[in-house]
C-alpha positions in Angstrom: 23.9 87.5 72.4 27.5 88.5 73.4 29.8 90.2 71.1 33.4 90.2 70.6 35.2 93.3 71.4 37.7 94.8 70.0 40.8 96.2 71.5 42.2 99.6 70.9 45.0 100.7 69.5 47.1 100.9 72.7 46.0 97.4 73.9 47.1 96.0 70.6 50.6 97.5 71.1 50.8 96.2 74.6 49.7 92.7 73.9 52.2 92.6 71.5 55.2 94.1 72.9 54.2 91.4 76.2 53.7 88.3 73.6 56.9 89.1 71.0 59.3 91.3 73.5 58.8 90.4 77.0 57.6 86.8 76.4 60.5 86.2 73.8 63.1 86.9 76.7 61.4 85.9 79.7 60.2 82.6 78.1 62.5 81.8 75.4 65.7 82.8 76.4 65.7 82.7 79.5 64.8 78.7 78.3 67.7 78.7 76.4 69.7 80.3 79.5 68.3 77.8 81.9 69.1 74.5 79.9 72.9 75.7 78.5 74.4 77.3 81.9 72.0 76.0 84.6 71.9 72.2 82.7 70.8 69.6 85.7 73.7 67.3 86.4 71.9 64.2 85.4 70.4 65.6 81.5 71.2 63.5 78.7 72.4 65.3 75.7 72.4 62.9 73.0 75.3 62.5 70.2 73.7 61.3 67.6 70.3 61.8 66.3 67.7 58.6 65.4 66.7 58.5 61.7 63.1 59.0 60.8 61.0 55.8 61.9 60.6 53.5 58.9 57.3 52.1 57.7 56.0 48.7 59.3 57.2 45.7 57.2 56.6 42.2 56.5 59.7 41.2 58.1 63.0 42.3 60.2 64.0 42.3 63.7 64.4 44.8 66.1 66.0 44.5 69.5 65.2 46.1 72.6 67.9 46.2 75.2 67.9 47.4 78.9 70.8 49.3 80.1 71.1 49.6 84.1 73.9 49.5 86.4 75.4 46.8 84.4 75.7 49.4 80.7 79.5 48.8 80.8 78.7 45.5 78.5 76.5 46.8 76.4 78.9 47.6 73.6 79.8 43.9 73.7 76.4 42.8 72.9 75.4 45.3 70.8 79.0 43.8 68.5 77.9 40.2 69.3 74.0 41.6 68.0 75.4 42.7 64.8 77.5 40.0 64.3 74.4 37.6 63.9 74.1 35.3 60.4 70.9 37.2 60.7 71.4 40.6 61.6 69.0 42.8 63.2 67.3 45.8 61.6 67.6 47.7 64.6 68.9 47.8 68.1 67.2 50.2 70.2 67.8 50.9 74.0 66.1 51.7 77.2 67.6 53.3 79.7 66.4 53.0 82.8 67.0 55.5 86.0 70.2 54.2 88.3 70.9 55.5 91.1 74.4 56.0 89.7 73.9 56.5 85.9 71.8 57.7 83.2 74.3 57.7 80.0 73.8 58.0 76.6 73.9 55.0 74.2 73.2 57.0 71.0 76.2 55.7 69.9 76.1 52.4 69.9 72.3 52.0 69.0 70.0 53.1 66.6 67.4 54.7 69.4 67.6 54.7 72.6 64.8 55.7 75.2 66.1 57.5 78.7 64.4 57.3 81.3 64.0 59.1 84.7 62.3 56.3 86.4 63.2 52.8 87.0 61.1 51.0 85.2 62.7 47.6 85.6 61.6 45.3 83.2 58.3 46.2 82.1 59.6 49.4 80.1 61.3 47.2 77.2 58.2 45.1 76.9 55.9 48.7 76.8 58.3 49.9 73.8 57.8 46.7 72.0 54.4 48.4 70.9 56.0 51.2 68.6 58.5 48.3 66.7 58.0 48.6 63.0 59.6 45.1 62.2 57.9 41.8 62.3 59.7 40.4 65.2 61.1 41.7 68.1 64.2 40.4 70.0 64.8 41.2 74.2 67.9 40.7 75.6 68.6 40.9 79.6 72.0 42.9 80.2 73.9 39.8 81.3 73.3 37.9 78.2 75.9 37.6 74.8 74.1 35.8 72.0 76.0 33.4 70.0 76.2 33.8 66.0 73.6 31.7 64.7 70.5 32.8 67.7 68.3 34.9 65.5 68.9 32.1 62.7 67.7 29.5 65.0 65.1 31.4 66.5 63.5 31.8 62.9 64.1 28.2 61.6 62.3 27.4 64.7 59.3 29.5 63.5 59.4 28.4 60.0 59.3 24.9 61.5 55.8 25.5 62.9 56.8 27.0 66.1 55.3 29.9 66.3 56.0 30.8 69.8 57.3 33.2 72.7 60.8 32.0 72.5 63.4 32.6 74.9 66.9 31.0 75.6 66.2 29.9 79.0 62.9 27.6 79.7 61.8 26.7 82.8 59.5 23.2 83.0 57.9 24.3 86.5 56.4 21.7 89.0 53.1 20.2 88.7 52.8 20.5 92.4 52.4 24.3 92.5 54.7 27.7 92.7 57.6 28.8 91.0 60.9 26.8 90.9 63.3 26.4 88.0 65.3 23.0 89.0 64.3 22.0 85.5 65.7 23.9 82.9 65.9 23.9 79.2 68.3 26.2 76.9 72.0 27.9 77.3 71.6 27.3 81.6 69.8 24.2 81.3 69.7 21.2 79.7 70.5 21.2 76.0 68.0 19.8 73.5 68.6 19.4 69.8 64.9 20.1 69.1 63.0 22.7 69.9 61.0 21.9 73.4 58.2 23.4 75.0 58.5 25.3 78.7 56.3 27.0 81.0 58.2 30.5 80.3 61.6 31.8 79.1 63.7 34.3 80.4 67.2 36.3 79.9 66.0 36.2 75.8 63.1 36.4 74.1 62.3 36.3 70.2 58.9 36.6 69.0 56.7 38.2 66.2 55.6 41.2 67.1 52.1 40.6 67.6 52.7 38.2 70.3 53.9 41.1 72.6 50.2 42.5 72.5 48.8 39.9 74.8 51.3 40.9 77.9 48.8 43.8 78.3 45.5 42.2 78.6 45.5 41.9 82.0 47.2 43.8 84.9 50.3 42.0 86.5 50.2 40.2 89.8 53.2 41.9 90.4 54.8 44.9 89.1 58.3 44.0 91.0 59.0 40.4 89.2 57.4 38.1 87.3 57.1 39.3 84.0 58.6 36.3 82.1 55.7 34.7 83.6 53.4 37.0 83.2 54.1 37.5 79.4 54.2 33.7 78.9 50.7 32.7 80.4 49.0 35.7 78.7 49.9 34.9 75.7 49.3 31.1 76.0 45.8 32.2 77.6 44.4 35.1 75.5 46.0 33.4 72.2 47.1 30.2 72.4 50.6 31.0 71.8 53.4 28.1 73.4 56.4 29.5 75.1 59.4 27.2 73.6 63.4 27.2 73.7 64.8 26.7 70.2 67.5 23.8 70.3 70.3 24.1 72.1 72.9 21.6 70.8 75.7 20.3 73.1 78.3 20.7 70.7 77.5 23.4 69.0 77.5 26.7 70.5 76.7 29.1 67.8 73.1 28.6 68.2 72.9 29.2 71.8 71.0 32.1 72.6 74.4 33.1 75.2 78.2 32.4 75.9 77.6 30.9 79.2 80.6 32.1 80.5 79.6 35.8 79.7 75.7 34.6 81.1 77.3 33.3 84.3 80.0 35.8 85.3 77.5 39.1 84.5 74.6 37.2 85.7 75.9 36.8 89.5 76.8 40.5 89.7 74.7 41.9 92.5 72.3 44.2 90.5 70.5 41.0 89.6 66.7 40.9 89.8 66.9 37.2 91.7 68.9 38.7 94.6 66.5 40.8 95.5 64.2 40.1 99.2 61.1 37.1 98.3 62.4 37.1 94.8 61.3 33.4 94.8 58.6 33.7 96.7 56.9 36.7 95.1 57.5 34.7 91.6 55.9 31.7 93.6 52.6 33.7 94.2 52.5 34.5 91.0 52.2 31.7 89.3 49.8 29.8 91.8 47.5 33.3 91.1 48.0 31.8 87.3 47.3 28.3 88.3 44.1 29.3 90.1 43.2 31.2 86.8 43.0 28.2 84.6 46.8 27.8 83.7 48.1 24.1 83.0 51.5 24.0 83.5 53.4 21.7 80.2 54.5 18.9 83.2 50.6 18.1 83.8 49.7 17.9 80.0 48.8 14.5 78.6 51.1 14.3 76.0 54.3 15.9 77.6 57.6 14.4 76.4 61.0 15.6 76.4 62.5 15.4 73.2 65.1 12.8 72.8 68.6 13.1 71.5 69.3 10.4 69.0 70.5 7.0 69.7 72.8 5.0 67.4 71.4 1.3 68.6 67.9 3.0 68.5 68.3 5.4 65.0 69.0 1.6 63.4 65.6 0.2 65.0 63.5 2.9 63.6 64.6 2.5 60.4 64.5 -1.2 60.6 60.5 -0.7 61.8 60.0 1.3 58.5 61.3 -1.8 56.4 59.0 -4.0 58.2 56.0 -1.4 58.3 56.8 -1.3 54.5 57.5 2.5 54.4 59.3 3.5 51.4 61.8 5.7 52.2 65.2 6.6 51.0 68.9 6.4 52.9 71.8 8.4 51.3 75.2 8.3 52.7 78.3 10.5 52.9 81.6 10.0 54.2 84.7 11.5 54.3 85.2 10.9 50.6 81.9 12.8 49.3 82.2 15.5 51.3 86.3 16.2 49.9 84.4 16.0 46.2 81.6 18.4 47.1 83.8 20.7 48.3 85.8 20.7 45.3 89.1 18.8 47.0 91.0 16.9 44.6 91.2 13.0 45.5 92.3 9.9 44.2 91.0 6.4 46.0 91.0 4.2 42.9 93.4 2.5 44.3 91.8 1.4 47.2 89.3 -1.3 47.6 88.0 -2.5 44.5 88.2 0.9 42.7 86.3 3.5 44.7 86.8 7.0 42.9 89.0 9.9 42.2 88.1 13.4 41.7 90.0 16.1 39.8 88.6 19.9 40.5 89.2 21.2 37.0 88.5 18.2 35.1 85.2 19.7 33.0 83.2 15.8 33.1 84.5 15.7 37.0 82.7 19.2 38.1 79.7 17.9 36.0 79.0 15.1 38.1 80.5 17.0 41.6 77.3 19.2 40.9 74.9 16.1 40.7 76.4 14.8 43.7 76.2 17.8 45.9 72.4 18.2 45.0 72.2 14.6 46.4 73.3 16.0 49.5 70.8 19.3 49.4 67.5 17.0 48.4 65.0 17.6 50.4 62.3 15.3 50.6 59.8 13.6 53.8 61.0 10.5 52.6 64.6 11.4 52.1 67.0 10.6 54.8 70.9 11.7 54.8 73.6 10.0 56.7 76.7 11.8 58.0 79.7 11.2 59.8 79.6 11.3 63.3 81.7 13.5 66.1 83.4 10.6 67.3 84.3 9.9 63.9 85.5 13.0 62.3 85.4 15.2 65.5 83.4 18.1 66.2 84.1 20.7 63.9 84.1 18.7 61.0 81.2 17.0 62.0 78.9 20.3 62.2 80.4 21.9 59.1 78.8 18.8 57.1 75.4 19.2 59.1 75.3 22.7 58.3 76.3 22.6 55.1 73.8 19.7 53.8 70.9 22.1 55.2 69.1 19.4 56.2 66.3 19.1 59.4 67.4 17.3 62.4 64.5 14.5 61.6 66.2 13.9 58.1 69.7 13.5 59.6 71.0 10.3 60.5 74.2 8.5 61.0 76.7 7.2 57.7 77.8 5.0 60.2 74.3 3.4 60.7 74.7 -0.4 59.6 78.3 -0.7 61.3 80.5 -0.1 63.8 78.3 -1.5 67.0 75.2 -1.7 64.9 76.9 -4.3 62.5 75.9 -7.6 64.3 72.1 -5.8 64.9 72.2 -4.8 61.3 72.7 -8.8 60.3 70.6 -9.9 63.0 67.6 -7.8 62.4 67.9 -5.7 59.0 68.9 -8.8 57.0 66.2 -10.4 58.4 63.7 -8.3 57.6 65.8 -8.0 54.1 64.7 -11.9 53.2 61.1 -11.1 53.4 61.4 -8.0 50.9 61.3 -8.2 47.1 65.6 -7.2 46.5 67.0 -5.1 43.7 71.0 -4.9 44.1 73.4 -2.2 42.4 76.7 -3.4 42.7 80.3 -4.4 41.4 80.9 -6.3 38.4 82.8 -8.2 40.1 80.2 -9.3 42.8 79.0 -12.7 43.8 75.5 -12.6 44.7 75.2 -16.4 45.6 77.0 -15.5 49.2 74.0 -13.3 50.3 71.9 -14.3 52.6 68.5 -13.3 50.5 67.3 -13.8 47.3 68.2 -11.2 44.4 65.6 -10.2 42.6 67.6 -8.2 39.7 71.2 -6.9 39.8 72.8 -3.8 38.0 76.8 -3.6 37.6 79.3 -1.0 37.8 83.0 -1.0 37.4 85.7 1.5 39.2 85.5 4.8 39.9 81.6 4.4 38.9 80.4 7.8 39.8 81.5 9.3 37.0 82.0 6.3 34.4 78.7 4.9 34.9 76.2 7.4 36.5 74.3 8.3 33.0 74.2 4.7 31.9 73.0 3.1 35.2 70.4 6.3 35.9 68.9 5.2 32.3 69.0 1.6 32.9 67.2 1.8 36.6 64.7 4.4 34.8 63.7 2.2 32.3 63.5 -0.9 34.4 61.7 0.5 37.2 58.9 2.3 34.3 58.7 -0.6 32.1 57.9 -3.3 34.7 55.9 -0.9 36.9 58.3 -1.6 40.1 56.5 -0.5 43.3 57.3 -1.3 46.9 60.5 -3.0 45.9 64.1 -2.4 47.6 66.8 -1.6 46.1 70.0 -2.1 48.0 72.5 0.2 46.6 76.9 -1.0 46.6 78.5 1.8 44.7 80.2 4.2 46.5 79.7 7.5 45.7 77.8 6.8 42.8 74.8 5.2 45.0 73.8 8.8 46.7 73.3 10.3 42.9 71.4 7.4 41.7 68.5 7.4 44.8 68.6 11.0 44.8 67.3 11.0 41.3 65.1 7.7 42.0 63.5 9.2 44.7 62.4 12.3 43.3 61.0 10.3 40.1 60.2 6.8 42.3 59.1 7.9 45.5 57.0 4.4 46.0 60.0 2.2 46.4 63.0 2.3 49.0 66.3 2.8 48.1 69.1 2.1 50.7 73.0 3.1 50.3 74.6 0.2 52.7 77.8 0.7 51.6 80.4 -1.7 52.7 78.2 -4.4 54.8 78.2 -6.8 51.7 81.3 -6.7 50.4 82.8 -10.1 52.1 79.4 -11.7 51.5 80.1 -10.4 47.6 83.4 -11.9 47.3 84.9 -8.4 47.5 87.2 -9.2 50.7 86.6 -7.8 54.3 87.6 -4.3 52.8 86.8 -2.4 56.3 87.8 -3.4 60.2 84.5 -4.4 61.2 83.9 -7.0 58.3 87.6 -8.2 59.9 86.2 -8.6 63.2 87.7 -5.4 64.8 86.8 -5.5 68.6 87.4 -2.1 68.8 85.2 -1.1 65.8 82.5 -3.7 66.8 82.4 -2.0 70.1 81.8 1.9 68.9 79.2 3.0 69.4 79.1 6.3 67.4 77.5 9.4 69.5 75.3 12.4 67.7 
């Protein structure tokens, strides 16, 4: 047995004259000393301090930027991150080791990590691991996101794309190694659905969780890659898709860059695909994956592109649900509705046979305004909205009404469906398939029914400006026919202007089992009502458009 023992009264002085006195100033201060006069050139003093790290949540997105060689556009896309419909919760930073900087971005971010070692790519991706939000956004220095990314990115999600996604795919060969000739997002080829890629690069959205898998297995390479790498582990350990978010042509606020910004930076010298056997390290790579088991999307059974709509073909498929005898419904807005909805005063009653006028602070007018903007917001499998085209109204215009019905691409369709090129298709094959159907008609008082080319079943009238004068009365009169005759699987071809998108709006959330169709104008010479537009007057011109998405 050993026993403590204890010091005298001398060695207690002198251990603490050596651990209070001479350690204070030979440790301490001279510490101080050391790092206020003798500060290494390269130290980082920050400016600001980080806030206490908040609890994990349910929700939130945090971005992780790289700053190297290339930090004098960070500010911009740090502005450009904050700008987003969707902001983030936080923007951190990690600074990696340059040869010619290591500078402090306290300023512009909410933390920032500096580091004296170039980590390259990998240290954002390690970080990702102490993120307290539910997703996590990466960005690649070159790269400016457009307004609407981080909406897009999540609509994608909520759509059932749950996926590592990124704003640059890359579809790669089915014959083996790396090549990106086939590309899908802000550099590639612009989809307006989201599409399904081998790996993404430049940007990256995904809940946090997904980030985990990157570390189940070691890299093939630590020098490139890791897009790859990140992408086949998850895909492998978890079953987790690598996708690109649409990319629409004409509208750039949901692209995940400004491709001016992605292609001037990008080139800059500092790039990673500059360096020696950049392609052919990222070549070995993913033949190492390939031997592992890894099916790249090009070899899988059911691969397909999405496809852009086509006006000639958006009229077939709708055509194929008449004849499969899919009830559905077909709501339409034009110029017109949208100046009501958005509370624009207008006056067509002149025009035609009475179409409608619209007075913002006329109390009944607002009433129905409200009804007909809820026609426009209705959501519903079965519930289809037609809206001026680009060609039409131009671009601008054209995405304000898309955007503001709030509607999912598949529900969208063209106003301009059953005319313009389609007309002579739409009597050819629609009206065809019309004769075999059991007809309900809403229509003018003034109509002639004997002119059409298929038996009416029942008719309901309406005068001018209907959509206001006879939307409670006709609602009530279509209710109570459709419930006291038990009406299933019938159609009922709707001729009422503005008034038509209220009434199958409400018939469809009460009716679901019967189609309703808005066709506007087509009729209105076969009516009696005169050739009221320049296709029913044989326009070349109009008979020839063919109206783009």
């Amino acid at each position: 047995m050993s026993f403590k023992q204890k010091k005298t009264l001398t060695q207690k002085i002198k251990w603490w004259v050596n651990t209070r006195i001479v350690g204070f100033w030979r440790v301490r201060f001279s510490g101080y000393v050391k790092q206020k006069v003798a500060a290494a050139p390269d130290t980082v003093k920050f400016n600001r301090d980080a806030s206490p790290m908040h609890s994990p949540t349910n929700d939130g997105i945090t971005v992780i930027l790289t700053a190297y060689k290339r930090s004098e556009y960070l500010e911009q896309q740090i502005e450009a991150l904050r700008a987003q419909t969707v902001p983030p919760t936080e923007i951190w930073v990690w600074s990696n080791r340059s040869d010619v900087e290591l500078r402090d971005m306290s300023k512009l971010a909410d933390r920032v990590v500096a580091s004296n070692s170039n980590f390259l790519f990998w240290g954002r991706f390690a970080l990702a691991n102490l993120v307290r939000t539910k997703y996590v956004a990466f960005f690649d220095d070159d790269i400016l996101p457009q307004p609407r990314w981080f909406e897009n990115c999540l609509k994608t999600i909520e759509s059932g794309h749950d996926a590592i996604l990124g704003g640059s795919g890359v579809l790669l060969p089915t014959e083996g190694g790396y090549s990106s000739k086939h590309k899908a997002g802000w550099n590639g080829n612009h989809y307006n659905s989201p599409v399904q890629v081998d790996l993404v690069g430049h940007a990256w959205f995904m809940n946090k969780a997904h980030v985990n898998y990157m570390w189940r297995e070691e890299p093939v390479s630590w020098d490139n890659g890791e897009d790859i790498h990140l992408s086949y582990m998850a895909l492998k350990h978890g079953g987790i898709k690598t996708m690109v978010p649409p990319h629409p042509e004409n509208d750039q606020s949901l692209w995940s860059c400004r491709p001016d910004f992605g292609k001037i930076v990008g080139r800059l010298n500092v790039a990673t695909y500059k360096t020696t056997d950049h392609k052919n390290t990222r070549s070995e790579i993913v033949d190492s994956h390939t031997k592992d088991g890894w099916h790249v999307v090009k070899s899988l059974p059911d691969f397909a592109l999405p496809k852009d709509k086509n006006f000639i073909e958006e009229l077939q498929i709708f055509n194929q649900k008449l004849q499969n005898n899919e009830n559905f419904s077909l709501v339409r807005f034009g110029d017109g509705e949208m100046e009501v909805i958005n509370g624009k005063a207008i006056d067509l009653s002149t025009k035609c046979n009475g179409e409608h006028k619209y007075s913002p602070n006329n109390e009944q007018d607002e009433y129905y305004r409200e009804i007909l903007e809820q026609s426009l917001l209705h959501k519903s499998d079965s519930y289809f909205v037609g809206l001026p085209c680009r060609c039409c109204v131009g671009d601008s215009h054209c995405e304000n009404l898309r955007n503001q019905s709030a509607q999912e691409e598949s529900q969208l369709t063209w106003a301009n469906l059953f005319v313009n090129a389609n007309y002579p298709k739409f009597l050819e094959s629609t009206v065809e398939i019309l004769k075999s159907k059991k007809i309900n008609m809403v229509c003018h008082e003034n109509a002639n029914l004997s002119g059409l080319p298929f038996p009416v079943n029942d008719s309901f009238r309406v005068g001018a400006n209907a959509w206001s004068q006879n939307y409670d009365s006709m609602l009530a009169e279509l209710m109570t026919y459709i419930e006291e005759n038990n009406i299933e699987n019938q159609v009922f071809i709707f001729c009422a202007g503005v008034l038509s998108n209220m009434l199958i709006f409400q018939l469809n959330k009460k009716y679901p089992n019967n189609t309703y169709l808005d066709v506007g104008s087509v009729f209105d010479d076969m009516l009696g009502l005169g050739q009221t537009r320049k296709y029913l007057k044989g326009s070349k011109k109009r008979l020839k458009q063919v109206c783009v998405w």
